[in-house]
C-alpha positions as CSV (number, residue, x, y, z in Angstrom):
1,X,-92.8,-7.4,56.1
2,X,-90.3,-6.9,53.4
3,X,-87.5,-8.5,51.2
4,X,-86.3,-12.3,52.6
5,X,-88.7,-11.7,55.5
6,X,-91.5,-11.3,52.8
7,X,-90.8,-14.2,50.9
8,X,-90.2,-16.7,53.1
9,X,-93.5,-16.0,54.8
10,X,-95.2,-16.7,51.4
11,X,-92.9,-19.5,50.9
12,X,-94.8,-20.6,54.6
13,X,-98.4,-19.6,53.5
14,X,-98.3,-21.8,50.3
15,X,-96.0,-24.9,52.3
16,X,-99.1,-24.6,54.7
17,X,-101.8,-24.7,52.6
18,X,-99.7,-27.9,50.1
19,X,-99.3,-29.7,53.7
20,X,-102.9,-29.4,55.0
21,X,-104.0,-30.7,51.7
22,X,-101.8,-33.6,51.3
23,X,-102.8,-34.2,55.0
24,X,-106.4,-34.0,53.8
25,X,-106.0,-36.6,51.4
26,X,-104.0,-39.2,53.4
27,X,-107.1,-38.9,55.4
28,X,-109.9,-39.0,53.2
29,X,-107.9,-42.5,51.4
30,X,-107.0,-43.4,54.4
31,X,-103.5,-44.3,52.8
32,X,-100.9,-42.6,55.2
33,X,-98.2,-44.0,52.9
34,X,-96.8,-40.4,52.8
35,X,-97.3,-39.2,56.1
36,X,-93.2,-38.8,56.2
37,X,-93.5,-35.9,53.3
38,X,-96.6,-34.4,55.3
39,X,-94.5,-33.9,58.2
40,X,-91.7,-32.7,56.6
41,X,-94.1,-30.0,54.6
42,X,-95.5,-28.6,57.9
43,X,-92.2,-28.7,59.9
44,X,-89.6,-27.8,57.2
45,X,-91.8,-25.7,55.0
46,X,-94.4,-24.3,57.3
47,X,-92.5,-23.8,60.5
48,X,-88.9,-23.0,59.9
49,X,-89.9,-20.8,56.7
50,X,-92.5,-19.0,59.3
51,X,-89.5,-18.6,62.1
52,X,-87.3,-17.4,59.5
53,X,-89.5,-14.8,58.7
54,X,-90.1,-13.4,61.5
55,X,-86.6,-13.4,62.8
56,X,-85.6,-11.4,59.5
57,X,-89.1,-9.4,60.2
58,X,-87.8,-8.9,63.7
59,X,-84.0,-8.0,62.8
60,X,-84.0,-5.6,60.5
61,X,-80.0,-5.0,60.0
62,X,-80.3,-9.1,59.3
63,X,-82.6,-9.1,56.5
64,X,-80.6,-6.0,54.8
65,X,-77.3,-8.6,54.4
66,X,-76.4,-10.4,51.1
67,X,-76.2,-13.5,53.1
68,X,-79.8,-13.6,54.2
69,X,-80.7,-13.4,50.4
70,X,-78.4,-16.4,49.5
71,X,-79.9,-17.9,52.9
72,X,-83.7,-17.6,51.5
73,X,-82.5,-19.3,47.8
74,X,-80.7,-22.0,49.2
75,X,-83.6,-22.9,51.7
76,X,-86.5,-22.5,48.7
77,X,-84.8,-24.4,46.2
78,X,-83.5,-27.0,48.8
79,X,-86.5,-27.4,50.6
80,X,-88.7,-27.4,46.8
81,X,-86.5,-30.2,45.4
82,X,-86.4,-32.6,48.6
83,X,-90.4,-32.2,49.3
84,X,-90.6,-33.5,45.9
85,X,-88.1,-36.1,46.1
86,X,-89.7,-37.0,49.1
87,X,-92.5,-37.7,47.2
88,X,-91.1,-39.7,45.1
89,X,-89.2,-41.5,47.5
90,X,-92.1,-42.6,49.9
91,X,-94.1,-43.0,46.2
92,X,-92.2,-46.2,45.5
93,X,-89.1,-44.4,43.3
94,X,-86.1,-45.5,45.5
95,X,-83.7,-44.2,43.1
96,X,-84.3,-40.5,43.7
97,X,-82.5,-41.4,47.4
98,X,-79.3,-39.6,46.2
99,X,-81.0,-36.0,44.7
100,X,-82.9,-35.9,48.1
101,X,-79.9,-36.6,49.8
102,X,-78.5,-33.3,48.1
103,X,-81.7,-31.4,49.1
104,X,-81.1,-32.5,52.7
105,X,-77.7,-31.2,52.9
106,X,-78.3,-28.4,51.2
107,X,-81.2,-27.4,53.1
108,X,-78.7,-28.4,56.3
109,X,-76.4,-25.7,54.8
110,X,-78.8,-23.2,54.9
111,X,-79.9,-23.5,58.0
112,X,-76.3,-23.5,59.5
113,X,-75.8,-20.2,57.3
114,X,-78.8,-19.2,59.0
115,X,-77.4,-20.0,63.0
116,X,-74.6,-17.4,61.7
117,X,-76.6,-14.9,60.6
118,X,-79.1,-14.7,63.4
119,X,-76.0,-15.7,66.2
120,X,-74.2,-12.7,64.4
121,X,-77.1,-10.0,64.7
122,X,-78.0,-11.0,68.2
123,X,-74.4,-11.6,69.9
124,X,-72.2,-9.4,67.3
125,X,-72.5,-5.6,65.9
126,X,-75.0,-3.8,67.5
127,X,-74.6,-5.7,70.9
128,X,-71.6,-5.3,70.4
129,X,-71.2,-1.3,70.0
130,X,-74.2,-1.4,72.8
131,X,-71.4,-3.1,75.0
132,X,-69.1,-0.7,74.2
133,X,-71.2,2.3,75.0
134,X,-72.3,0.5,78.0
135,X,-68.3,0.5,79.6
């Protein structure tokens, strides 16, 4: 693995081990108060950050563009700042609702910039020269 592909598979290593531990110790207090952040740890950070990887692992000519790096930074810092608010939020801080609003639509962003990129190397330039060829 290399470049974006690279780092958002660490980013997914170190979202997986933060979510199994906060899993851990809802369980051990039996307080499932933050179950909400939990789930968003193993879906947002584990999951996607995992399928992003390998997509850009997969699709080379993807993971070479200056969008996929601007994709991985707005993801990470997005996805940092609302885990944290979300936190916070399910904590008992209500007033933190408007940064982890932010986070959501940034990370919302990112993932539509990331339907473009990956709808773009699969249906556009090298399917579509293969097309070509193929006439």
């Amino acid at each position: 693995m290399q470049g974006v592909a690279r780092n958002f598979f660490t980013l997914a290593v170190i979202y997986s081990i933060l979510g199994m531990m906060l899993g851990l110790s809802m369980a051990m207090s039996q307080d499932h108060t933050q179950l909400p952040t939990h789930a968003h740890i193993m879906v947002l950070g584990w999951i996607m950050s995992s399928v992003f990887a390998f997509f850009y692992h997969l699709v080379p000519a993807a993971r070479n563009s200056r969008l996929s790096t601007i994709h991985f930074w707005a993801a990470a810092v997005s996805s940092i700042v609302m885990l944290v608010t979300l936190f916070m939020f399910y904590g008992g801080n209500a007033a933190i609702e408007p940064v982890l609003g932010i986070a959501s639509l940034v990370y919302f962003a990112a993932t539509m910039l990331f339907a473009f990129i990956a709808l773009r190397a699969l249906w556009g330039g090298e399917a579509a020269g293969a097309r070509a060829t193929a006439r």
